[in-house]
C-alpha positions in Angstrom: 104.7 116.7 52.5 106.8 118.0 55.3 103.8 118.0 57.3 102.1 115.0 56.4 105.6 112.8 57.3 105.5 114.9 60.9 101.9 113.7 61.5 102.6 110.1 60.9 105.3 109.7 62.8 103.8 111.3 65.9 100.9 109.0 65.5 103.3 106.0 64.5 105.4 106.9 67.8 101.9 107.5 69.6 101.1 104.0 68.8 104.4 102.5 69.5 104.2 104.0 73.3 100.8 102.4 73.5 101.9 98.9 72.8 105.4 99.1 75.2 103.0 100.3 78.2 100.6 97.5 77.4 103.3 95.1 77.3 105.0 96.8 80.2 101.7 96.8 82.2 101.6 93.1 81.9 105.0 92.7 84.0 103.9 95.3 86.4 100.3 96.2 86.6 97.3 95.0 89.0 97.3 91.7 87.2 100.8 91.0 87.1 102.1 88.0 88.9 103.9 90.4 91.7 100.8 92.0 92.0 98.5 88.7 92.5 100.9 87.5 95.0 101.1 90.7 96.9 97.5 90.3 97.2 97.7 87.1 98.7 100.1 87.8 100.6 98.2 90.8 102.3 95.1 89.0 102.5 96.8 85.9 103.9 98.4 88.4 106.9 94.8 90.2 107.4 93.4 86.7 107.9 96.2 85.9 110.3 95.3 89.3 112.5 91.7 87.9 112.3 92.1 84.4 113.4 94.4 85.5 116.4 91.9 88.2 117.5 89.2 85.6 117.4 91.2 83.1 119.0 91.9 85.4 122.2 88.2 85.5 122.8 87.6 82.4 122.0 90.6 81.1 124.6 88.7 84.4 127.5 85.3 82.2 126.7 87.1 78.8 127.4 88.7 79.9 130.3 85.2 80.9 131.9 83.8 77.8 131.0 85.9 74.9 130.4 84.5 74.3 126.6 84.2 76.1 123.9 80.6 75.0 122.7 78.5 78.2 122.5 81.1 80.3 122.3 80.3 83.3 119.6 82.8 85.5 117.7 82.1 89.3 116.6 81.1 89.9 112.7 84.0 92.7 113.0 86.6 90.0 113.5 86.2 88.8 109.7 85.9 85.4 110.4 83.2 82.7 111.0 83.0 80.3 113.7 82.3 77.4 112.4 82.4 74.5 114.4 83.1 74.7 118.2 83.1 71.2 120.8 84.4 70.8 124.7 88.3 70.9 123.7 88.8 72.7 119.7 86.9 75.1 117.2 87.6 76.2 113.9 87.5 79.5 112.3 86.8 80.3 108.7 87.5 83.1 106.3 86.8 83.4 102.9 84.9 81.3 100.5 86.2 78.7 97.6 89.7 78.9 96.3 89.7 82.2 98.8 89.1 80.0 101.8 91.4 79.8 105.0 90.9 78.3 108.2 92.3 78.4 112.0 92.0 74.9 113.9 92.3 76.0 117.2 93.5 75.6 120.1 97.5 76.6 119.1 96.7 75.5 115.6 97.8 77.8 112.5 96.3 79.8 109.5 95.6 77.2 106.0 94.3 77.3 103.4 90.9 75.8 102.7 87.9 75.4 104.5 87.4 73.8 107.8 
């Protein structure tokens, strides 16, 4: 009986771990609330490094040529160009809810597409 009572309890223990790290996992794991905003946050300040990267070219190719029409930005920037006239462009990254743009010139990072 002894041994019997010992095995039950380890498994009822067992079990009990099982459900305080699932309900703990909740609070703190890769789907948590911290965690999603984390995420944002980091994607938000990748897109940032993006957009001014982009932008500095962008400003090098208006400099040259007083417009910004056919000016072109490097896939390895992360962003898309697009819409470009004689004085302002706009640079996209993401897609759907994901989506931020950069109205430039001087503008700032926002969400949603251009």
């Amino acid at each position: 009986m002894g041994r019997a009572f010992g095995l039950v309890s380890i498994v009822v223990s067992l079990a009990l771990v099982g459900i305080l790290w699932a309900l703990t996992m909740q609070h703190s794991g890769p789907t948590s609330a911290t965690a999603k905003q984390a995420e944002r946050d980091a994607t938000a300040a990748v897109s940032a490094i993006n957009f001014t990267a982009a932008a500095t070219q962008l400003e090098a190719y208006h400099a040259e040529n007083a417009t910004y029409v056919g000016a072109t930005v490097p896939p390895s920037f992360g962003v898309t160009l697009v819409r470009t006239d004689a004085a302002s462009y706009c640079l996209q990254t993401g897609v759907g809810a994901s989506a931020q743009h950069f109205a430039g010139p001087g503008g700032s990072a926002a969400a949603g597409p251009c």
